[in-house]
MARFI-546990 format. One record per residue: residue number from 1; x, y, z of N, C-alpha, C, CB in turn. Coordinates in steps of 0.05 Angstrom, whole numbers, padded with zeros to 5 digits. Glycine has a CB too. Layout:
N
- NUM,X,Y,Z,X,Y,Z,X,Y,Z,X,Y,Z;
...
//
This chain:
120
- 1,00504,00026,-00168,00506,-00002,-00169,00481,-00013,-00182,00512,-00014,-00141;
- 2,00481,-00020,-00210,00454,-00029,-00203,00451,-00064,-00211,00431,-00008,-00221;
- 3,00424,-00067,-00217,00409,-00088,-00202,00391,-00099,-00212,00399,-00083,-00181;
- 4,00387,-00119,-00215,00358,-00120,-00236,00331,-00141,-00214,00370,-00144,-00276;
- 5,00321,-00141,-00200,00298,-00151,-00189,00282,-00174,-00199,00282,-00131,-00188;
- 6,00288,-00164,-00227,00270,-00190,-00249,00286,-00179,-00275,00224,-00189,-00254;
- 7,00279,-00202,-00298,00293,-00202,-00322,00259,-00212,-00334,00327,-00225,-00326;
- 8,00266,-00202,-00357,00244,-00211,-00377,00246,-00241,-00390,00245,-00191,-00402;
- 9,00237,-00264,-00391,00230,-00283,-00417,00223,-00295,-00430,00231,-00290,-00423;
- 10,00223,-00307,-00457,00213,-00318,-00477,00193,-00291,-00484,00199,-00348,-00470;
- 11,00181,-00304,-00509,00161,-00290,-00532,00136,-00267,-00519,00144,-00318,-00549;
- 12,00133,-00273,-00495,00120,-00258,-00482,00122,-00243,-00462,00108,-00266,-00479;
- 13,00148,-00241,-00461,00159,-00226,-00435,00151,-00233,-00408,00153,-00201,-00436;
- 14,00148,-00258,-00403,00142,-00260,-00371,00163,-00256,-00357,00132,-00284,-00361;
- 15,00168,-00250,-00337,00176,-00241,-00319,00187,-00262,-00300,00158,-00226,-00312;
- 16,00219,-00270,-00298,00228,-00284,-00278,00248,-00263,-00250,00246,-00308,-00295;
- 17,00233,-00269,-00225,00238,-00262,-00206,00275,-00271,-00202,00214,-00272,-00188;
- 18,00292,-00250,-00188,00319,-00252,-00178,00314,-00253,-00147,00339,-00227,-00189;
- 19,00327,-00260,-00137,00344,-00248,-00119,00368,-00237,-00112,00344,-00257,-00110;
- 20,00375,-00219,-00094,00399,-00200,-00098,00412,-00200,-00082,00398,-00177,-00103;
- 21,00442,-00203,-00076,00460,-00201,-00059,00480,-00183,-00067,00469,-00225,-00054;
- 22,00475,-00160,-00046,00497,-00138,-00055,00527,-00145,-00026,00477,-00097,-00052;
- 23,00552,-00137,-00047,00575,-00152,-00043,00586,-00128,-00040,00586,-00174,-00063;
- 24,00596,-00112,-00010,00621,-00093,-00009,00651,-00111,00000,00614,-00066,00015;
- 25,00670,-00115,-00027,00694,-00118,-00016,00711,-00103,-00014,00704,-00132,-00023;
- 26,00724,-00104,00017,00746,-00084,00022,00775,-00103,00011,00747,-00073,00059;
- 27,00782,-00088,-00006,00805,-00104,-00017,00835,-00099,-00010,00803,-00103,-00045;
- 28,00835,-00073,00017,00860,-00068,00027,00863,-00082,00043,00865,-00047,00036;
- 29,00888,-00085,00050,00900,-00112,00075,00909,-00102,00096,00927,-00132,00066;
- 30,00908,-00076,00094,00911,-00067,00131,00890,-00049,00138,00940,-00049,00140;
- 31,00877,-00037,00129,00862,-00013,00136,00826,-00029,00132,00872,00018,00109;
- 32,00816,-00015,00145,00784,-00020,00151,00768,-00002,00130,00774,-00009,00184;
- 33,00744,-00006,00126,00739,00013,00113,00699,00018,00126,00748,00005,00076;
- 34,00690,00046,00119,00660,00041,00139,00651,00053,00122,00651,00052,00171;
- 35,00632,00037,00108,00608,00034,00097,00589,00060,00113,00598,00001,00102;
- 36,00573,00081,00106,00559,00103,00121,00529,00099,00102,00578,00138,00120;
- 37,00527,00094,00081,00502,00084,00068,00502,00067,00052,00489,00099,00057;
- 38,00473,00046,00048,00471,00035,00038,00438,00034,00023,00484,00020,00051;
- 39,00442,00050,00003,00404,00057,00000,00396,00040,-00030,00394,00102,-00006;
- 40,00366,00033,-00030,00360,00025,-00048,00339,00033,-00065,00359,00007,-00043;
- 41,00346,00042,-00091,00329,00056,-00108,00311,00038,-00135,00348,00078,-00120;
- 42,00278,00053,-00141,00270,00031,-00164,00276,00047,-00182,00239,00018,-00167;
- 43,00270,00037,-00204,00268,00047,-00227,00260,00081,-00238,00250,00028,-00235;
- 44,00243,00082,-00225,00235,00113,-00225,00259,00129,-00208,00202,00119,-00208;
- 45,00281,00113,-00195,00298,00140,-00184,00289,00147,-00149,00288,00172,-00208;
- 46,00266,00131,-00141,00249,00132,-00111,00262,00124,-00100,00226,00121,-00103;
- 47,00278,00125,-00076,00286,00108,-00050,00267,00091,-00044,00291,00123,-00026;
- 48,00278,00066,-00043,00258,00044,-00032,00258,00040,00000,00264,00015,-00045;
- 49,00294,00034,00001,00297,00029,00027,00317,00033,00037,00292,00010,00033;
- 50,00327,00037,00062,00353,00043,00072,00369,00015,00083,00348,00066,00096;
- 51,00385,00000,00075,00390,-00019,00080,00404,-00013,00111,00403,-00031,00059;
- 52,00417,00002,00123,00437,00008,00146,00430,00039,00155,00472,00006,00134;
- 53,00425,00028,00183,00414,00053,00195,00444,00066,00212,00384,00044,00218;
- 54,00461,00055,00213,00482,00058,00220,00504,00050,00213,00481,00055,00233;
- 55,00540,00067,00211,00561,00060,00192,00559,00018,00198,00598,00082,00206;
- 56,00567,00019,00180,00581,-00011,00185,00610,-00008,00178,00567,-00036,00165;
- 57,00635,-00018,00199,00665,-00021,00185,00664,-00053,00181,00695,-00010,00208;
- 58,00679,-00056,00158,00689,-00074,00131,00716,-00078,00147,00692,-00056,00093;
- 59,00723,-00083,00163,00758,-00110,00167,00768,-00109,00139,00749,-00154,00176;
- 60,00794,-00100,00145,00816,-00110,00118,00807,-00140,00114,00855,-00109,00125;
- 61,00807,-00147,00083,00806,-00163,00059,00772,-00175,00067,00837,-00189,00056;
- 62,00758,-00168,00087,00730,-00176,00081,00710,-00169,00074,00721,-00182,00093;
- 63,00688,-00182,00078,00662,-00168,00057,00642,-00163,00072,00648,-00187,00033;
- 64,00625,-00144,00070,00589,-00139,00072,00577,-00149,00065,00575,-00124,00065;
- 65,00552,-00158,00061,00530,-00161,00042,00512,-00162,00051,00529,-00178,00028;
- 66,00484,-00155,00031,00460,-00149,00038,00444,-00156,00016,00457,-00124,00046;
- 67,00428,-00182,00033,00408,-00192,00013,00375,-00180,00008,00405,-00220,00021;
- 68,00372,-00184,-00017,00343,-00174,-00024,00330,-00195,-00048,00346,-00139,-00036;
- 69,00303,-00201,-00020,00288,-00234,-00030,00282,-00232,-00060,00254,-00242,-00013;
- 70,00281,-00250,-00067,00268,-00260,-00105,00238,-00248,-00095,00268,-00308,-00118;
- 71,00224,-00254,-00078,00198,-00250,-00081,00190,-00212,-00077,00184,-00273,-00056;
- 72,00219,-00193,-00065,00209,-00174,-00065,00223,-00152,-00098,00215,-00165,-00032;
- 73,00202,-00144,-00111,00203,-00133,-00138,00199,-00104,-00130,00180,-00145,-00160;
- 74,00193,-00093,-00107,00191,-00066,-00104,00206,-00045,-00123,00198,-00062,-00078;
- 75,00231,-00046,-00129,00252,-00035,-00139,00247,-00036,-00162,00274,-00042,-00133;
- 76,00243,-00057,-00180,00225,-00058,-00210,00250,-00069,-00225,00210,-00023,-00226;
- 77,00251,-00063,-00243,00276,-00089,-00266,00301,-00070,-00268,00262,-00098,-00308;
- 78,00294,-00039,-00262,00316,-00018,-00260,00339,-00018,-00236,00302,00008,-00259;
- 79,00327,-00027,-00213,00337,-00035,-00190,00360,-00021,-00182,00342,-00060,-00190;
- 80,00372,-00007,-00168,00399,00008,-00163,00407,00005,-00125,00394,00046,-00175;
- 81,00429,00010,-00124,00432,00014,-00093,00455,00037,-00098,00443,-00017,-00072;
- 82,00451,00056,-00079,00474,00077,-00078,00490,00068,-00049,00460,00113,-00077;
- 83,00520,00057,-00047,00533,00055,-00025,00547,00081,-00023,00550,00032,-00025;
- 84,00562,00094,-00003,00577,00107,-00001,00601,00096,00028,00561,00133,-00001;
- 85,00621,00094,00022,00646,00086,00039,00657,00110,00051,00668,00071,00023;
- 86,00679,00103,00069,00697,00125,00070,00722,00108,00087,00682,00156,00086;
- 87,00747,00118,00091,00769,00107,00100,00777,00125,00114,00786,00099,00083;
- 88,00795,00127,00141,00816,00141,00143,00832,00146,00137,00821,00141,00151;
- 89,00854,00130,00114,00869,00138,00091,00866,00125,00066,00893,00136,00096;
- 90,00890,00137,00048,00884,00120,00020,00882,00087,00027,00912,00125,-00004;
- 91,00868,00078,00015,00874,00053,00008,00857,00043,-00021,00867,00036,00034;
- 92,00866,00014,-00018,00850,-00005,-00038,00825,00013,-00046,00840,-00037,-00023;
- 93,00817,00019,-00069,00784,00009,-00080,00766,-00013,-00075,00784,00006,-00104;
- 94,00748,-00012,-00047,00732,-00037,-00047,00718,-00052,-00081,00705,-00026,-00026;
- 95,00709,-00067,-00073,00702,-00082,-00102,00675,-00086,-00092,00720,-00114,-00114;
- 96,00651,-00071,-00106,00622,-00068,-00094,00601,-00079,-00124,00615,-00027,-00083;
- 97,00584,-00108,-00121,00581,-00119,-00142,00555,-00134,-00133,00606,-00135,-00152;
- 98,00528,-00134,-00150,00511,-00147,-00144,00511,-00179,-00157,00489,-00131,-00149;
- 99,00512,-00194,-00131,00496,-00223,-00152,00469,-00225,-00158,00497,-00252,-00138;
- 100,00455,-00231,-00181,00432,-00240,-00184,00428,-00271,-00185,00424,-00228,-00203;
- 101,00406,-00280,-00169,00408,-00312,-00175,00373,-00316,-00171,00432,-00335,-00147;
- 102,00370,-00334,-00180,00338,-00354,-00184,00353,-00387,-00199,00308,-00332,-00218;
- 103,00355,-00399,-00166,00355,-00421,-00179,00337,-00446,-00175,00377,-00428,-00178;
- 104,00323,-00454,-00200,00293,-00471,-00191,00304,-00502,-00210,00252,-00449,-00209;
- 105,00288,-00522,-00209,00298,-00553,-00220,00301,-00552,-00239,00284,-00576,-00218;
- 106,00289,-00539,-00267,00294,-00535,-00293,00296,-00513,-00300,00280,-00545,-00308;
- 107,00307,-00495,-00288,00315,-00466,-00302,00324,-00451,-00275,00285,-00447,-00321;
- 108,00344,-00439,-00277,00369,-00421,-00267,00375,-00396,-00277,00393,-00435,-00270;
- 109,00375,-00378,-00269,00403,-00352,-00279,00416,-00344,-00254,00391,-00318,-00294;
- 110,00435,-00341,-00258,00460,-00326,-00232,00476,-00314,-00260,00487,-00356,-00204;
- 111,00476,-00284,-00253,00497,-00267,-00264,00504,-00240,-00248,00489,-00261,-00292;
- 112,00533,-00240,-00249,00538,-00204,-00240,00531,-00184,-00246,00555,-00192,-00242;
- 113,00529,-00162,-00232,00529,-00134,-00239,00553,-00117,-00229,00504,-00124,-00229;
- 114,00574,-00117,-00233,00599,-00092,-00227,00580,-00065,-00218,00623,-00083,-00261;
- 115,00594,-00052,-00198,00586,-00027,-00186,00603,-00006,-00207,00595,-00026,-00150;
- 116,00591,00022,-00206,00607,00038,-00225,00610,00067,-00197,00584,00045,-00262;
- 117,00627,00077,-00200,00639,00101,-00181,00620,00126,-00199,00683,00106,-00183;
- 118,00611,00141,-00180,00594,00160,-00190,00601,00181,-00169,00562,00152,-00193;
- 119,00595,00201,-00176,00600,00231,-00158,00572,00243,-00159,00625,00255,-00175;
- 120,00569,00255,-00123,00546,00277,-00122,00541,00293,-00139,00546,00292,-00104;
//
Protein backbone atom coordinates (compact mmCIF):
# COMPACT_ATOMS: atom_id res chain seq x y z
CA UNK A 1 0.00 0.00 0.00
CA UNK A 2 1.86 2.79 -0.38
CA UNK A 3 2.02 6.34 0.80
CA UNK A 4 3.70 9.30 0.38
CA UNK A 5 4.51 11.37 3.87
CA UNK A 6 5.47 14.51 1.82
CA UNK A 7 5.43 15.43 -1.94
CA UNK A 8 7.97 17.72 -3.43
CA UNK A 9 7.23 21.62 -4.68
CA UNK A 10 7.93 24.30 -6.96
CA UNK A 11 11.56 25.03 -8.49
CA UNK A 12 13.24 24.00 -5.49
CA UNK A 13 11.83 21.13 -4.22
CA UNK A 14 10.58 22.06 -0.90
CA UNK A 15 8.95 19.78 0.74
CA UNK A 16 5.09 19.83 1.68
CA UNK A 17 4.16 17.68 4.66
CA UNK A 18 0.78 15.03 4.23
CA UNK A 19 -1.01 13.47 6.41
CA UNK A 20 -2.22 9.89 6.05
CA UNK A 21 -5.26 7.99 6.61
CA UNK A 22 -5.08 4.42 5.85
CA UNK A 23 -8.71 3.03 4.82
CA UNK A 24 -9.45 -1.00 5.21
CA UNK A 25 -12.88 -1.58 3.49
CA UNK A 26 -14.61 -4.72 4.03
CA UNK A 27 -16.85 -4.71 1.13
CA UNK A 28 -18.71 -8.14 1.89
CA UNK A 29 -22.25 -7.83 3.36
CA UNK A 30 -22.31 -10.75 5.55
CA UNK A 31 -19.04 -11.95 6.62
CA UNK A 32 -16.41 -10.05 8.93
CA UNK A 33 -13.16 -9.87 8.01
CA UNK A 34 -9.73 -9.56 10.74
CA UNK A 35 -7.24 -7.48 9.92
CA UNK A 36 -3.87 -9.57 11.79
CA UNK A 37 -1.27 -6.71 10.61
CA UNK A 38 -0.90 -3.55 10.03
CA UNK A 39 2.92 -2.38 9.59
CA UNK A 40 4.55 0.65 8.42
CA UNK A 41 7.55 0.88 6.23
CA UNK A 42 10.05 4.06 5.00
CA UNK A 43 11.55 4.28 2.10
CA UNK A 44 14.60 2.20 2.67
CA UNK A 45 12.17 -0.94 3.14
CA UNK A 46 12.73 -0.47 7.50
CA UNK A 47 9.68 -1.12 9.58
CA UNK A 48 8.80 1.99 11.22
CA UNK A 49 5.94 0.93 13.11
CA UNK A 50 3.42 -1.57 13.97
CA UNK A 51 0.17 0.06 13.79
CA UNK A 52 -2.01 -3.07 15.73
CA UNK A 53 -0.68 -5.08 18.29
CA UNK A 54 -3.59 -7.20 18.00
CA UNK A 55 -6.21 -8.79 15.13
CA UNK A 56 -8.74 -6.15 14.62
CA UNK A 57 -12.34 -7.68 12.94
CA UNK A 58 -13.83 -5.28 10.13
CA UNK A 59 -18.03 -5.86 10.49
CA UNK A 60 -19.55 -6.52 7.04
CA UNK A 61 -19.65 -3.31 4.72
CA UNK A 62 -17.38 -1.25 7.36
CA UNK A 63 -14.11 0.33 7.64
CA UNK A 64 -10.73 0.60 9.72
CA UNK A 65 -8.53 3.29 9.64
CA UNK A 66 -5.40 4.49 10.85
CA UNK A 67 -4.08 7.84 10.92
CA UNK A 68 -0.50 9.06 10.52
CA UNK A 69 0.15 12.96 11.55
CA UNK A 70 1.41 15.54 8.65
CA UNK A 71 4.05 16.46 11.16
CA UNK A 72 5.41 12.74 11.41
CA UNK A 73 7.91 12.16 8.06
CA UNK A 74 9.62 9.16 9.67
CA UNK A 75 8.62 6.89 6.71
CA UNK A 76 10.19 9.46 4.09
CA UNK A 77 8.25 10.31 0.63
CA UNK A 78 8.47 6.33 -0.19
CA UNK A 79 6.07 5.61 2.64
CA UNK A 80 4.35 1.99 2.46
CA UNK A 81 2.12 0.02 4.94
CA UNK A 82 1.95 -3.82 4.54
CA UNK A 83 -1.80 -4.99 5.81
CA UNK A 84 -2.51 -8.53 5.85
CA UNK A 85 -6.41 -9.77 6.35
CA UNK A 86 -7.84 -13.04 6.55
CA UNK A 87 -11.61 -14.35 6.50
CA UNK A 88 -13.24 -17.43 7.41
CA UNK A 89 -14.59 -17.85 3.96
CA UNK A 90 -14.53 -16.50 0.47
CA UNK A 91 -15.72 -13.29 0.35
CA UNK A 92 -15.64 -9.64 -1.08
CA UNK A 93 -12.01 -8.18 -1.66
CA UNK A 94 -11.68 -5.45 1.04
CA UNK A 95 -10.86 -2.08 -0.70
CA UNK A 96 -7.46 -0.93 1.26
CA UNK A 97 -6.48 2.83 0.08
CA UNK A 98 -4.46 5.67 1.54
CA UNK A 99 -5.79 9.31 1.72
CA UNK A 100 -3.23 11.96 1.63
CA UNK A 101 -4.34 15.45 2.76
CA UNK A 102 -2.58 18.93 3.89
CA UNK A 103 -5.11 21.34 3.98
CA UNK A 104 -3.83 24.99 4.90
CA UNK A 105 -5.76 28.75 3.75
CA UNK A 106 -3.99 29.08 0.41
CA UNK A 107 -2.78 25.78 -0.65
CA UNK A 108 -4.29 22.17 -0.27
CA UNK A 109 -3.57 18.63 -1.74
CA UNK A 110 -5.86 15.55 -0.88
CA UNK A 111 -5.24 12.65 -3.28
CA UNK A 112 -5.51 8.71 -3.24
CA UNK A 113 -3.31 5.98 -3.20
CA UNK A 114 -5.14 2.39 -4.23
CA UNK A 115 -3.53 -0.59 -2.30
CA UNK A 116 -1.99 -3.28 -4.70
CA UNK A 117 -2.25 -7.30 -3.60
CA UNK A 118 1.24 -8.61 -3.25
CA UNK A 119 2.38 -12.16 -2.18
CA UNK A 120 5.16 -13.30 0.47
Amino acid sequence: MPAYSHVFKGDNAAEHNLAITLMIRNTDFRNPITVTTVDYYDDDGKLVKKLIDKPLKIRPMATGSFFIKESDTSAGIGANFIVNWEADKAINVPIIEAVMTSIRLNQSAVFISPGQVIRE
